[in-house]
N, C-alpha and C positions, 0 to 999 in steps of 0.2 A: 151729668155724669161723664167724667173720661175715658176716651176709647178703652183704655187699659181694663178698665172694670167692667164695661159694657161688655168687651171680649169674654173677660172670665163669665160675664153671666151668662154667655150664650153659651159655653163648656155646661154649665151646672144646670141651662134648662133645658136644652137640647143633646146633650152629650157630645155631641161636634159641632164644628160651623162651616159653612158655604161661604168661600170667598171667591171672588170674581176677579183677574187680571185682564184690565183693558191698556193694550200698547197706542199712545198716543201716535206712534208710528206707522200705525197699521193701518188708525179709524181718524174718521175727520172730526174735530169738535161736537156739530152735531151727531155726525153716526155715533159715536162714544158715550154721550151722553143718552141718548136713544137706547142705548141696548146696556149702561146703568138704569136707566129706569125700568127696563122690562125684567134685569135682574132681579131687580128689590121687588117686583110686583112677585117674581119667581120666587121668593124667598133667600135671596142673598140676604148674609148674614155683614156684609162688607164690601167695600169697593176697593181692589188696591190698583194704583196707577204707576207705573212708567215700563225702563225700556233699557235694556243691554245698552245700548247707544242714543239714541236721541237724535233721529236726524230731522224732525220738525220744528219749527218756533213755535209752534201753540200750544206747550206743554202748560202752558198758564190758563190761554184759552179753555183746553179740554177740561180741565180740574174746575172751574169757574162753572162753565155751564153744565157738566155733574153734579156738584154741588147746589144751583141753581133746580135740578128737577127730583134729587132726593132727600132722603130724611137717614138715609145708612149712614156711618162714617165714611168717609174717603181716606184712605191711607195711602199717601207717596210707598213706591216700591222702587226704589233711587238706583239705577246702575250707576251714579257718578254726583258728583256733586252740584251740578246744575240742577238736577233735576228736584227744584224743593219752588213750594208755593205757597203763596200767603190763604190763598182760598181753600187747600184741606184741612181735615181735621186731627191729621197726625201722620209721624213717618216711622218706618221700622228703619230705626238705625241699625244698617248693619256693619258687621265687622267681617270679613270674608275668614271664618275661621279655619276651614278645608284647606286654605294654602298658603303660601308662605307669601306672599305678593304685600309688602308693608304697604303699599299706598292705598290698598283695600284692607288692612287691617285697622289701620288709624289717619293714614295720609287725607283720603276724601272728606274721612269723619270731621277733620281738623276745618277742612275748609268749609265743610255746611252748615259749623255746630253753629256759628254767630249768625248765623242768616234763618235757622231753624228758632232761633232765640229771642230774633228782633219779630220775627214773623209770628211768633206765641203759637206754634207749632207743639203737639203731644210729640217728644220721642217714645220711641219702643224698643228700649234696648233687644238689638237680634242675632243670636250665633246664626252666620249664613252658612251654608254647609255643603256645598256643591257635590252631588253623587255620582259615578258613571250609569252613565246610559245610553252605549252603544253605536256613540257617534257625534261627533265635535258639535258641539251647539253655540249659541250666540256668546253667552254667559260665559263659557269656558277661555273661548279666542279672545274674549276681549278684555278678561280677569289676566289673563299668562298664568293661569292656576294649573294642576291638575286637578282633576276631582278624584274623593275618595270612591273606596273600590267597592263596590256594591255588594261583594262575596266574601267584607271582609267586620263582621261586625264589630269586632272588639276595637277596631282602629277610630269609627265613626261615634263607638259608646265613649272612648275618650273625650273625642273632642270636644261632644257634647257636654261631657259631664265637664269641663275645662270652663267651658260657655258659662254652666250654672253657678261654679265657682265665685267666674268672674264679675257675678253679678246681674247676669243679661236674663229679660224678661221672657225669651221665648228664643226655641230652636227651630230653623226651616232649614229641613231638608229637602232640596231643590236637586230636579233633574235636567232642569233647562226647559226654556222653552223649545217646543217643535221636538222634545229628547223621543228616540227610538225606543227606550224603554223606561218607564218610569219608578221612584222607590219601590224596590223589593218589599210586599208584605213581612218577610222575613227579618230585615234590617231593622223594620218599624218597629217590629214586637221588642228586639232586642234592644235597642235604644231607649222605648218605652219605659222599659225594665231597669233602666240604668239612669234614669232621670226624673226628677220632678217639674218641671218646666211645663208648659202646655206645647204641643209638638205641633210645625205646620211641614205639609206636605203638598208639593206642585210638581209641576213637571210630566209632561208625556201619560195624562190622565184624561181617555177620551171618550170614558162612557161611564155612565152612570153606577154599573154593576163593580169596576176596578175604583170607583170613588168611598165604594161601600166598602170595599177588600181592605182601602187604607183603614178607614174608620175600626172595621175588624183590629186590623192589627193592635191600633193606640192612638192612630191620627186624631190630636184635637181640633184640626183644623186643616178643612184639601181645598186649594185652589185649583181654579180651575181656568186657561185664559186661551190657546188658540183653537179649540175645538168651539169654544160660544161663539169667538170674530165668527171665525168660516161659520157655523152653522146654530146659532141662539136663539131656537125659536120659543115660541114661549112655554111649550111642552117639554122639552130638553132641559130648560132652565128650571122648571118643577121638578123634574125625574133626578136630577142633581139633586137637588135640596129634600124631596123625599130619602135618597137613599143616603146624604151624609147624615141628617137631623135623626135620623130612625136609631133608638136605642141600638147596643150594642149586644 
């Protein structure tokens, strides 16, 4: 079955899904791999990998020996076009839709699509959607985007509805990693409201009870990625996946 559908079923048998972001940057091959498998024993619902930037060479490594100790999808989560590998199981192509930066609208796309191709790689078409949250994040400095304004729904309901337009399989609305404040429940409900797409939510989400707030709102799907590094133990990673998996 392809990720794409596996995903909708975890929408349709769980009501949301637990996704996992591990930065190759952060964790070493085995640590990364280590705390993918403790995920999935947690109840992740998916693995997605990478990194604002990229300053390791084992981005192939790490993917290789995740892939090696689970049975989740692995999904590339690409800041740039290096970051694609023959060992996962799909990537969310994104299109940086939040800002005007053409070489993240289509520029990167252009260079990873033959490499994503030869590699037999799932794409997952993705409106990326950069939200403010209270303070310059990785994502931000190294897009030259701004992000849209978190107070402003009708600006964010566009763009998203632009996204579904254009075809693209899925909207994440991203706070950055390490962001000071994460999507507004508020944003989520209305955007929800404005689109058919399954909706992913990350960003500055560090407890189990605001994982649940997204879900409330509409989230079909909250990642979740420096709160597991620093601290994934294997009660944390349950307490997640309890409270996104739990009806609405």
């Amino acid at each position: 079955m392809k990720v794409y559908q596996r995903l909708l079923r975890v929408i349709k048998e769980k009501q949301a899904g637990f996704l996992i972001l591990l930065d190759p940057d952060r964790l070493s091959p085995i640590e990364i791999a280590d705390l993918a498998w403790r995920a999935e024993k947690g109840g992740a619902d998916a693995i997605l990998v990478g990194s604002s930037l990229l300053l390791s060479t084992h981005f192939d490594e790490a993917i290789k020996n995740i892939k090696e100790k689970v049975q989740t999808p692995v999904i590339i989560f690409p800041g740039n076009a290096i970051q694609v590998s023959k060992f996962a199981d799909a990537v969310l192509f994104l299109s940086l839709i939040s800002g005007r930066n053409p070489n993240l609208l289509i520029g990167e796309q252009v260079k990873a699509s033959p490499v994503i191709k030869e590699f037999g790689l799932e794409p997952l078409p993705t409106g990326y959607m950069l939200i403010e949250s209270g303070k310059m994040t990785s994502v931000q400095f190294m897009s030259d985007t701004l992000p849209l304004p978190s107070n402003k729904p009708d600006i964010a309901c566009a763009h998203a509805l632009a996204a579904e337009y254009l075809g693209m399989k899925f909207i994440f609305m991203d706070a950055g990693s390490g962001a000071e404040n994460s999507v507004p429940a508020s944003l989520i409900k209305e955007v929800r409201k404005f689109i058919t797409l399954p909706l992913i939510i990350g960003g500055g989400i560090r407890d189990p009870k605001t994982a649940r707030e997204k879900v409330k709102a509409g989230a079909n799907f909250v990642v979740i990625g420096n709160t597991l590094e620093e601290k994934g133990t294997d009660k944390i990673l349950k307490d997640f996946a309890k409270a996104i998996h739990c009806e609405r």
